[in-house]
DSSP file (Angstrom, degrees, kcal/mol; ACC not computed):
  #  RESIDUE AA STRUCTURE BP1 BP2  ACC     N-H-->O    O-->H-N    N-H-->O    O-->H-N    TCO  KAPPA ALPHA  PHI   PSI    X-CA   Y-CA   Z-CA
    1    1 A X              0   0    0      0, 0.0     3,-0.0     0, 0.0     0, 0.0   0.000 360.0 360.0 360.0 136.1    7.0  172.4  294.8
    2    2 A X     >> -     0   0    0      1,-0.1     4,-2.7     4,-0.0     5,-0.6  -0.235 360.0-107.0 -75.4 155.9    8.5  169.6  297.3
    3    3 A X  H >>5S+     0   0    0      1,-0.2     4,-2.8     2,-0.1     3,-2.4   0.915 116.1  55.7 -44.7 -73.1   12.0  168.6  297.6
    4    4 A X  H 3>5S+     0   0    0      1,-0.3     4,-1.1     2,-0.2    -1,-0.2   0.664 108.8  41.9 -36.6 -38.5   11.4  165.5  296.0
    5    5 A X  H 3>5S+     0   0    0      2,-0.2     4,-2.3     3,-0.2    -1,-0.3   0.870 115.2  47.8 -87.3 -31.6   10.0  166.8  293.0
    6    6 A X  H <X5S+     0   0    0     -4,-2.7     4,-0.8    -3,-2.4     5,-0.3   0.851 114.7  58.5 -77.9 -33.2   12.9  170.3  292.5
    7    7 A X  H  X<S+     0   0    0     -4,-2.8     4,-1.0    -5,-0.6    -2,-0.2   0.826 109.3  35.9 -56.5 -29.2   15.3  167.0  293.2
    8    8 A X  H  X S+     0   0    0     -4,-1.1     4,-0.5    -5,-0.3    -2,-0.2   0.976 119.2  52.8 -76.5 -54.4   13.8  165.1  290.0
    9    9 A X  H  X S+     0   0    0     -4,-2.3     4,-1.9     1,-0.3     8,-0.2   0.518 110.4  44.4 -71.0 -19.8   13.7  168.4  288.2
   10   10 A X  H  X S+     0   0    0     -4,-0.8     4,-2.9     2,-0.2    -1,-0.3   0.857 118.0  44.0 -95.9 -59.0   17.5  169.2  289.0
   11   11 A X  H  < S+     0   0    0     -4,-1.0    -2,-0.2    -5,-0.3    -1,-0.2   0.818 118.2  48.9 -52.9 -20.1   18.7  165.4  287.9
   12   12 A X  H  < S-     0   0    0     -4,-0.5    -1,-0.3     2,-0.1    -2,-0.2   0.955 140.6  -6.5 -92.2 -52.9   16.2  165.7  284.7
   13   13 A X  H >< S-     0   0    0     -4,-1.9     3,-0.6     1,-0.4     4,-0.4   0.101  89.9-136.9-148.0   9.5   17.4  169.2  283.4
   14   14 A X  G >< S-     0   0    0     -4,-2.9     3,-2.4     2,-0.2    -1,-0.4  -0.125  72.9 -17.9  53.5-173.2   20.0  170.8  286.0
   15   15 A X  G >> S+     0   0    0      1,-0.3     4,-1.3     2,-0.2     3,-0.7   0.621 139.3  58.3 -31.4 -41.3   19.9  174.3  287.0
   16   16 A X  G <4 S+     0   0    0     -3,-0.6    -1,-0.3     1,-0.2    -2,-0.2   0.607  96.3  56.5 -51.2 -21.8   17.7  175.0  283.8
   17   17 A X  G <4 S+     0   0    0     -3,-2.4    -1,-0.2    -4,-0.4    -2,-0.2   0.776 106.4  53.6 -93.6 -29.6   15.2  172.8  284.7
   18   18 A X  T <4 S+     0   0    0     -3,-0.7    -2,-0.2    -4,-0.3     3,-0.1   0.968  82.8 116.2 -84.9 -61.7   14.7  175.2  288.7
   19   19 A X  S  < S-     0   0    0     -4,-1.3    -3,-0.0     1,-0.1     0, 0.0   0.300  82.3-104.1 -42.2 131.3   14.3  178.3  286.8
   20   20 A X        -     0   0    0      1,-0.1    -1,-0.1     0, 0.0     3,-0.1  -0.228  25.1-168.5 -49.4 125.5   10.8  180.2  287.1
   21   21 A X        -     0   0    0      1,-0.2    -1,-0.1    -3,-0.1    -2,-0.1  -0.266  50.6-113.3 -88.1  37.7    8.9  179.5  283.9
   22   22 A X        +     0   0    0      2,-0.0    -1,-0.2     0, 0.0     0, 0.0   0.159  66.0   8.0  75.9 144.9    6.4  182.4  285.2
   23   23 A X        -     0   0    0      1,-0.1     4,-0.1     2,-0.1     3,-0.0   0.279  54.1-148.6  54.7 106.9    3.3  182.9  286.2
   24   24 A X  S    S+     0   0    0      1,-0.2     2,-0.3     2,-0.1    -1,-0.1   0.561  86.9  40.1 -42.3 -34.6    1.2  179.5  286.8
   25   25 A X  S    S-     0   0    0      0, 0.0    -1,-0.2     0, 0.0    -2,-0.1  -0.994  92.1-116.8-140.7 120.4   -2.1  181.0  285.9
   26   26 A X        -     0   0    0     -2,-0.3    -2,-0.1     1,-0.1     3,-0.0  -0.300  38.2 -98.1 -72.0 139.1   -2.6  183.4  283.1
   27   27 A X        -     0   0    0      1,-0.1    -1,-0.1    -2,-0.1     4,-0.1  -0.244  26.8-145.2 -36.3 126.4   -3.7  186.9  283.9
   28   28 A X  S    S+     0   0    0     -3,-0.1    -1,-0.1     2,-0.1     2,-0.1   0.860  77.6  80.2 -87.8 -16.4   -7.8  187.0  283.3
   29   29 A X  S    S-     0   0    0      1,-0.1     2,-0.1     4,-0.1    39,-0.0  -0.529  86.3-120.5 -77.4 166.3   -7.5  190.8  282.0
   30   30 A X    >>  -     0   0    0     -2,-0.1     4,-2.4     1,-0.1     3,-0.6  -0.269  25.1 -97.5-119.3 162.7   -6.6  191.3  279.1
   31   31 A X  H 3> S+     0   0    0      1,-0.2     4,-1.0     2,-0.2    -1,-0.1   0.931 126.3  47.9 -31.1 -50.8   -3.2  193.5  277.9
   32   32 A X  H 34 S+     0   0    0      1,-0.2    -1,-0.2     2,-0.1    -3,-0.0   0.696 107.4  57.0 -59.2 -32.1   -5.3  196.4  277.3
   33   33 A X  H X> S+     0   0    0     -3,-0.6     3,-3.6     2,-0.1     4,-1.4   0.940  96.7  64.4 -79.5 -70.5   -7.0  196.0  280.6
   34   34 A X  H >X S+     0   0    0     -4,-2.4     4,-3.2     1,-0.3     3,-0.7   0.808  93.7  47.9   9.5-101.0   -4.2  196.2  282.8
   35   35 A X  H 3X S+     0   0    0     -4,-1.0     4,-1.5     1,-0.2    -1,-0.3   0.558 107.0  58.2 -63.4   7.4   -2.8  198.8  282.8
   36   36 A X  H <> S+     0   0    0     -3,-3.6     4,-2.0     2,-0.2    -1,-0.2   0.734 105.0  64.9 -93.3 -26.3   -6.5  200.9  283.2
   37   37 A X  H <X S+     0   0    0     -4,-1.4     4,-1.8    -3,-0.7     5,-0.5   0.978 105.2  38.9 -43.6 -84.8   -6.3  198.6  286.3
   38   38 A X  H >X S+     0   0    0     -4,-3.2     4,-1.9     2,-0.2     3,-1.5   0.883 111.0  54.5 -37.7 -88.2   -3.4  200.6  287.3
   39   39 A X  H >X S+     0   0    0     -4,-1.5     3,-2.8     1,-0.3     4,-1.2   0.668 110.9  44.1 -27.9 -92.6   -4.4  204.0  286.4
   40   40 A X  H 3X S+     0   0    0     -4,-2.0     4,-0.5     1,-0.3    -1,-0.3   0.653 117.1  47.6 -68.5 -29.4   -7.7  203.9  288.3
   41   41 A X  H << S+     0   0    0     -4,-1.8    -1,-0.3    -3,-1.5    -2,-0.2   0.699 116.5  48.0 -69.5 -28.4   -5.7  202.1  291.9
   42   42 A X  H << S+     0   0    0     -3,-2.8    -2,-0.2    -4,-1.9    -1,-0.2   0.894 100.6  56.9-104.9 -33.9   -3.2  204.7  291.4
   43   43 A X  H  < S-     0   0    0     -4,-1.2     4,-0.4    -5,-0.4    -2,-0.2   0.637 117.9-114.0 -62.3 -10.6   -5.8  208.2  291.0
   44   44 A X     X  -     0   0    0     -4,-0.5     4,-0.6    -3,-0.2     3,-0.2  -0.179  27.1 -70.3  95.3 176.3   -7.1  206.8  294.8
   45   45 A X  H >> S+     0   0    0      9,-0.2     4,-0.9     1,-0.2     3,-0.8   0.919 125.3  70.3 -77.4 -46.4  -10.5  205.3  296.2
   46   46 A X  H >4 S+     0   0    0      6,-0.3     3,-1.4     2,-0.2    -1,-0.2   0.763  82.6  63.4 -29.2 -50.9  -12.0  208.7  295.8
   47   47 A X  H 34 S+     0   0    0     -4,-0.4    -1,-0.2     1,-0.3    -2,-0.1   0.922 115.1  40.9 -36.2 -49.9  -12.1  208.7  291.9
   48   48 A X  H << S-     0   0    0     -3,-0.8    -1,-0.3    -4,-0.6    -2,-0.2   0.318 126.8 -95.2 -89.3  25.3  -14.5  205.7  292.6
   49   49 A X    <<  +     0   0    0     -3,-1.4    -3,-0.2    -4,-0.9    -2,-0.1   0.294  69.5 147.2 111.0 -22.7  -16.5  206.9  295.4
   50   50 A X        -     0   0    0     -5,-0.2     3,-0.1     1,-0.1     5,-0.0   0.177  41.4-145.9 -56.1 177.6  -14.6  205.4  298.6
   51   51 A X  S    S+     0   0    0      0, 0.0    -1,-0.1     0, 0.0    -2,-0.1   0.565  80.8  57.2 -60.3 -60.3  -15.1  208.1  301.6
   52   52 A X  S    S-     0   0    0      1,-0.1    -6,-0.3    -7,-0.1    -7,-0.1  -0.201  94.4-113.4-103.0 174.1  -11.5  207.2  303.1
   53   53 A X  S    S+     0   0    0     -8,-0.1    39,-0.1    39,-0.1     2,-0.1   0.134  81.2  93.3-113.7  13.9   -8.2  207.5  301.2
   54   54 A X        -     0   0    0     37,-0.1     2,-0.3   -10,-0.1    -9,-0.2  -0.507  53.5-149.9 -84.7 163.3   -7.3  203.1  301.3
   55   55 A X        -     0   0    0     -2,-0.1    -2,-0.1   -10,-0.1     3,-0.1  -0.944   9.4-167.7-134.2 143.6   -7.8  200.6  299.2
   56   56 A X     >  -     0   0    0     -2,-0.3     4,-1.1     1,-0.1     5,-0.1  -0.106  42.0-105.3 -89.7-179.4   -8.3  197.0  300.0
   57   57 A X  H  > S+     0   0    0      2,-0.1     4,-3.5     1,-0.1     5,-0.3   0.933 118.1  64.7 -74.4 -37.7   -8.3  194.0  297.9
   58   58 A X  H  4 S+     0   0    0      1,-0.2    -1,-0.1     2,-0.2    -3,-0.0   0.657 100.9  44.1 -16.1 -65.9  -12.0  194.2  298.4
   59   59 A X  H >> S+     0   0    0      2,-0.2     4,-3.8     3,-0.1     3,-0.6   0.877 110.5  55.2 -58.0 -51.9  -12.4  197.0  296.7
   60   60 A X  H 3X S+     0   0    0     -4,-1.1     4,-2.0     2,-0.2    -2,-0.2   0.878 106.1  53.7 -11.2 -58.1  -10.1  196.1  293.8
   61   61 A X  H 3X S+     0   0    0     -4,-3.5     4,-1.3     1,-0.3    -1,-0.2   0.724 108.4  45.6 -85.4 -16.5  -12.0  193.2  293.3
   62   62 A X  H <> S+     0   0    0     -3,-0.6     4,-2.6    -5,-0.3    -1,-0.3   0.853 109.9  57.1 -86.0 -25.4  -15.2  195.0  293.0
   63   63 A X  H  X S+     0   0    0     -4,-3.8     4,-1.5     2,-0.2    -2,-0.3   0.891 109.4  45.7 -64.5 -33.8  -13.5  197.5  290.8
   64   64 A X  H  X S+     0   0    0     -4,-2.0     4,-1.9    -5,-0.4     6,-0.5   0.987 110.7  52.6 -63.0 -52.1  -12.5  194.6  288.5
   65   65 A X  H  X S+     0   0    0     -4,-1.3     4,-2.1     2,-0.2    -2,-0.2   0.854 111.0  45.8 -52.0 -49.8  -15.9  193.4  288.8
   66   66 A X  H  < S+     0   0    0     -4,-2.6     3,-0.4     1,-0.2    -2,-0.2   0.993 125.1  30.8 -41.1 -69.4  -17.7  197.2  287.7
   67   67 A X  H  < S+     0   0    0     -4,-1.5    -1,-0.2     1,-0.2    -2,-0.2   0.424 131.1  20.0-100.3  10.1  -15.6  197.6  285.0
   68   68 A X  H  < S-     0   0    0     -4,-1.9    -1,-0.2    -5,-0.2    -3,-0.2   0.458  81.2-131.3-103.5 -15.4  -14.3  194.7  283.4
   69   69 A X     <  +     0   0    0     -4,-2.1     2,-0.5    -3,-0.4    -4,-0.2   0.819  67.4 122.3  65.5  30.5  -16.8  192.1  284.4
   70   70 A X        -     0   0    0     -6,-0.5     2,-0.3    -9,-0.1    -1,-0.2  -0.998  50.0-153.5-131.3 125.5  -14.0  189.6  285.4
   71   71 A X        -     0   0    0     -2,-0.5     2,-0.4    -3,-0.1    -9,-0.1  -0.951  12.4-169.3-124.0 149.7  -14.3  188.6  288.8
   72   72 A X        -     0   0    0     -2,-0.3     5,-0.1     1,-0.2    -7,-0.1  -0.738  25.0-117.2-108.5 148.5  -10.9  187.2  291.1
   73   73 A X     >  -     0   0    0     -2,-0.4     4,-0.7     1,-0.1    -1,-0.2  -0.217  43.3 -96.3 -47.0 160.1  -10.5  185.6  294.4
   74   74 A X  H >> S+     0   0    0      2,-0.2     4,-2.7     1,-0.1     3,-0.6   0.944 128.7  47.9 -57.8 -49.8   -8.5  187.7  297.2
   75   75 A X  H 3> S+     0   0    0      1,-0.3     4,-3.0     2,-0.2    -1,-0.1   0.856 110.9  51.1 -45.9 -25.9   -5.3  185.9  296.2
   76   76 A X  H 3> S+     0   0    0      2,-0.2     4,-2.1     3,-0.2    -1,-0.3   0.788 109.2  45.0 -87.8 -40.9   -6.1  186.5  292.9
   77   77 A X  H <X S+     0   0    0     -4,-0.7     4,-2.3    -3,-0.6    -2,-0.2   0.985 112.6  55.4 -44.7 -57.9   -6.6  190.4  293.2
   78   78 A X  H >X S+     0   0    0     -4,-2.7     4,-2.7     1,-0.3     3,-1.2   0.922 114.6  45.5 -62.6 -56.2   -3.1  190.4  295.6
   79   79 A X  H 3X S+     0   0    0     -4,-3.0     4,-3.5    -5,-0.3    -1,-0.3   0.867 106.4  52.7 -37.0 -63.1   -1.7  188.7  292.4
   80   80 A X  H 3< S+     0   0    0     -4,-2.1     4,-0.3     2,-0.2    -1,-0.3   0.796 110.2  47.9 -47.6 -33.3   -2.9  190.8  290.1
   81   81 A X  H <<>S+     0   0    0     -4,-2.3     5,-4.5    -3,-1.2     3,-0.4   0.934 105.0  58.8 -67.5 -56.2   -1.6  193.8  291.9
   82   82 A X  H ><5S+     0   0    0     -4,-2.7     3,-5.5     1,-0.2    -2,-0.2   0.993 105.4  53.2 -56.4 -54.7    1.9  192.3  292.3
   83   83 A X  T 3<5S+     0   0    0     -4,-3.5    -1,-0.2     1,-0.3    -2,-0.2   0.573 104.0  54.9 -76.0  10.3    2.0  192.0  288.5
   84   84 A X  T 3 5S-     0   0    0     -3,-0.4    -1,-0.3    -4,-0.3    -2,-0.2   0.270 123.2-106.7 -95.5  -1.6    1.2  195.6  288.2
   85   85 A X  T < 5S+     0   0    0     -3,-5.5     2,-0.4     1,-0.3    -3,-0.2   0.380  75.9 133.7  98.6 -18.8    4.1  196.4  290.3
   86   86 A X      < -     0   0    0     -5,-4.5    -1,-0.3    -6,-0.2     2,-0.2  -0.653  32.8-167.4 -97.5 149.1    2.0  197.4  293.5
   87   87 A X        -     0   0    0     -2,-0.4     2,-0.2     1,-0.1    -9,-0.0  -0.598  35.8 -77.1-112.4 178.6    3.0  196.2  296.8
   88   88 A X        +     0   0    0     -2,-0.2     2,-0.4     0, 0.0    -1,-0.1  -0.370  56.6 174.2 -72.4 137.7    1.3  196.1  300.3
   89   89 A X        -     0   0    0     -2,-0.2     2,-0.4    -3,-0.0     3,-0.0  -0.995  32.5-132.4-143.7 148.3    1.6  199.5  301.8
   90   90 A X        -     0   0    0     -2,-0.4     3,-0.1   -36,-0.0   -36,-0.0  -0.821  46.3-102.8 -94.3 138.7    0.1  201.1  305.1
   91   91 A X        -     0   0    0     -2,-0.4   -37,-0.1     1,-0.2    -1,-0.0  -0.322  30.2 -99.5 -70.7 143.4   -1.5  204.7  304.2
   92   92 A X        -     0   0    0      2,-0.1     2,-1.0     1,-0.1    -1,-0.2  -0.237  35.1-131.4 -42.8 141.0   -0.1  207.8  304.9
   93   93 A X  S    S+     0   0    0     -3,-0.1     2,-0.7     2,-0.0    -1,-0.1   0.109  72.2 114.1 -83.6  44.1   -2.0  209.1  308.4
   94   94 A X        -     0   0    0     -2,-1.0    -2,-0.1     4,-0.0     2,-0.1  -0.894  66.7-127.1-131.3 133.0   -2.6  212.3  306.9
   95   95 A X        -     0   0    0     -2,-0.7     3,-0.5     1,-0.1    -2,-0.0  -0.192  10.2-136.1 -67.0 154.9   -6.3  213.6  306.1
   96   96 A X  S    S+     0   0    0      1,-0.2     2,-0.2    -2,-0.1    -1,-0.1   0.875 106.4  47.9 -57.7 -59.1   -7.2  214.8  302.9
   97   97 A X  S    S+     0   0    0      2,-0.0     2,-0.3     0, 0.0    -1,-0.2  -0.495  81.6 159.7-131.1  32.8   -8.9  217.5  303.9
   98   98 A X        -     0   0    0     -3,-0.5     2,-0.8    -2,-0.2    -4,-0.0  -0.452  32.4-146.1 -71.6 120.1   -6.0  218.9  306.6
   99   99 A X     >  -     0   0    0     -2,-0.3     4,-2.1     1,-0.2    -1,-0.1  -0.864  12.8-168.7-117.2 134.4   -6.5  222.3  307.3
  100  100 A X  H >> S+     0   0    0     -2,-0.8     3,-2.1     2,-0.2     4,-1.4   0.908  89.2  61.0 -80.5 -99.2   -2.8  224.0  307.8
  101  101 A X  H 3> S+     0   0    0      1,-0.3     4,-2.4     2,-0.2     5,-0.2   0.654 108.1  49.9 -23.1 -53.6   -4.5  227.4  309.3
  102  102 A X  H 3> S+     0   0    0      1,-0.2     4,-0.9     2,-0.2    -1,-0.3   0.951 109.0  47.4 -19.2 -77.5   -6.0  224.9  312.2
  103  103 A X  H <X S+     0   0    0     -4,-2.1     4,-1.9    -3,-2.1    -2,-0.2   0.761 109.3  50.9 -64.7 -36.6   -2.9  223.3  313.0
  104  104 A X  H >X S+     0   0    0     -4,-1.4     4,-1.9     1,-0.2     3,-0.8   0.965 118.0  42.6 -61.8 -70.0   -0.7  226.7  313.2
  105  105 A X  H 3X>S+     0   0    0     -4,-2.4     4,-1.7     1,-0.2     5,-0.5   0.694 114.6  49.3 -63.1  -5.1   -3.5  228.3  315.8
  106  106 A X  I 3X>S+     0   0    0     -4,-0.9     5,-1.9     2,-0.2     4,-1.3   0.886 108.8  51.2 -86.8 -56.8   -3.7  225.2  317.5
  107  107 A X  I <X5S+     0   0    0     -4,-1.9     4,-0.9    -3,-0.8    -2,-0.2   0.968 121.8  33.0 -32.4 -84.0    0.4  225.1  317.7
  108  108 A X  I  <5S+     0   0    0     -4,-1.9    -2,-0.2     1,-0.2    -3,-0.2   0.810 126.9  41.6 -82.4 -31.7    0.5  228.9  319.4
  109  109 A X  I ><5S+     0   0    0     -4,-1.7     3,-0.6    -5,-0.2     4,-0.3   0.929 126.5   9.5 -92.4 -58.0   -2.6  228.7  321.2
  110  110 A X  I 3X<S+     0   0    0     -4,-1.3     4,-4.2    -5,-0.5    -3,-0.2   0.866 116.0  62.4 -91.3 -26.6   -3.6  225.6  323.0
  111  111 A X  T 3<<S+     0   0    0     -5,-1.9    -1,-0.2    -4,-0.9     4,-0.1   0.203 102.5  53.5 -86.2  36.2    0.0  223.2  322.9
  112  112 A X  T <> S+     0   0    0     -3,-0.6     4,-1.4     3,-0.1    -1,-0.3   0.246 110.2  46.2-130.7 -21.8    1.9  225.7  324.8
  113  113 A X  H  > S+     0   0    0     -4,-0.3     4,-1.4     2,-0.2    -2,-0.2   0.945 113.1  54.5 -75.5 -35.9   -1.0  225.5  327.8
  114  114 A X  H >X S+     0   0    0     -4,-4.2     3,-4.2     2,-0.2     4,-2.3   0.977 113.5  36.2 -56.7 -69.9   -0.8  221.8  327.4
  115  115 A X  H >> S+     0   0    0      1,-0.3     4,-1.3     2,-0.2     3,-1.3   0.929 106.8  63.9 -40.2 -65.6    3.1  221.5  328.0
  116  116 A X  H 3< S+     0   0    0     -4,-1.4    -1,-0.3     1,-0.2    -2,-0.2   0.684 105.8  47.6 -36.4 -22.8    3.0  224.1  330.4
  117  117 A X  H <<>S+     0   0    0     -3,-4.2     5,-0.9    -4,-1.4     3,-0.4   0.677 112.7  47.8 -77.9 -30.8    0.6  221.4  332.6
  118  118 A X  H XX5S+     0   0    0     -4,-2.3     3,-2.5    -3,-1.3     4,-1.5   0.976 110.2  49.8 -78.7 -48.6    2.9  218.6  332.0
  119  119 A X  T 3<5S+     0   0    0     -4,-1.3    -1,-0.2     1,-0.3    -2,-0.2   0.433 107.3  67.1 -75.3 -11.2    6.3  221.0  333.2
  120  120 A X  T 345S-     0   0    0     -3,-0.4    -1,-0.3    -5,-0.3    -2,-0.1   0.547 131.5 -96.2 -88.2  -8.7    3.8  221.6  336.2
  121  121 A X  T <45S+     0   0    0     -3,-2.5     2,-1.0     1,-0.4    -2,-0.2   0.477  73.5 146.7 101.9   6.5    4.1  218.4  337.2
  122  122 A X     << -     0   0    0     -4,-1.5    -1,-0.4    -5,-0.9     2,-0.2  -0.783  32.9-149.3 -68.4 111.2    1.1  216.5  335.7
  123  123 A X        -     0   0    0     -2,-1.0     2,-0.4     4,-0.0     3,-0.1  -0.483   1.7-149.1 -72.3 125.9    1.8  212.5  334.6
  124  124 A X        -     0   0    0     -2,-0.2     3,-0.2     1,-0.1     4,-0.1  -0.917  20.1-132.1-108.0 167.1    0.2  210.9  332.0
  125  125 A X  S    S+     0   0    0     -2,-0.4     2,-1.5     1,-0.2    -1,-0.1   0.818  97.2  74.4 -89.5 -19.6   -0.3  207.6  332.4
  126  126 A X  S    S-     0   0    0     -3,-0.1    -1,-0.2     1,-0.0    -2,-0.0  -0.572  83.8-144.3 -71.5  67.1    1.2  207.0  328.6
  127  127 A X        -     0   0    0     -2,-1.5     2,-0.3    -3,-0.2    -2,-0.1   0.112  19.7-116.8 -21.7 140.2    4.7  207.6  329.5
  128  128 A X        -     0   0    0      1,-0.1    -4,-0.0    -4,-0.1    -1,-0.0  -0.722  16.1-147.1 -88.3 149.9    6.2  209.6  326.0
  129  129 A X              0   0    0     -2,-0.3    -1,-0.1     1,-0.2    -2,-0.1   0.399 360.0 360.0-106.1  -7.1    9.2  206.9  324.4
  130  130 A X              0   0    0     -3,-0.0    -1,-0.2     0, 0.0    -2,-0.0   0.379 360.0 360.0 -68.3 360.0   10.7  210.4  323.4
């Protein structure tokens, strides 16, 4: 909305008149629909097939498309998402499929030969910010 026009809006109705009336465009799923929207975005991409542990709007928006037959713009997804309460989030970096017993022999076997090369005097060219 422009100045000019939140300027008519304030002289026509005051502070009551600026207040959100909601959503500009009605949700195309339905109550019922929602929240099944949620549930499946929140169980991960895996439940539907994904390989990797994201989801995009992309996918979303084909998931809308499978199962409800309603299809959104991106903008329309990102909306749909905010009114389910999810925000933008960056993925944890941790595999699925993290094997703990790995990472221990890995720890006492090989990262004590590594350090022992830098303490020898070895550079990396990535200076460490630690």
């Amino acid at each position: 909305m422009s100045a000019w026009c939140l300027a008519q809006a304030w002289k026509r109705g005051g502070a009551e008149a600026l207040l959100s009336k909601g959503w500009a465009i009605p949700c195309l799923l339905g109550d019922a629909q929602r929240p099944r929207v949620s549930r499946i975005v929140r169980a991960g991409p895996a439940v539907c097939g994904f390989e990797d542990q994201v989801w995009t709007v992309e996918r979303v928006r084909a998931l809308v498309v499978d199962e409800f037959m309603v299809r959104y713009s991106n903008s329309g997804t990102w909306r749909l998402l905010d009114r389910l309460g999810m925000s933008w989030q960056v993925p944890a970096r941790r595999v699925a499929e993290r094997d703990e017993q790995a990472i221990a022999t890995w720890r006492q076997s090989t990262s004590p030969a590594v350090k022992a090369r830098r303490a020898k005097g070895w550079v990396s060219r990535f200076p460490s910010s630690a």
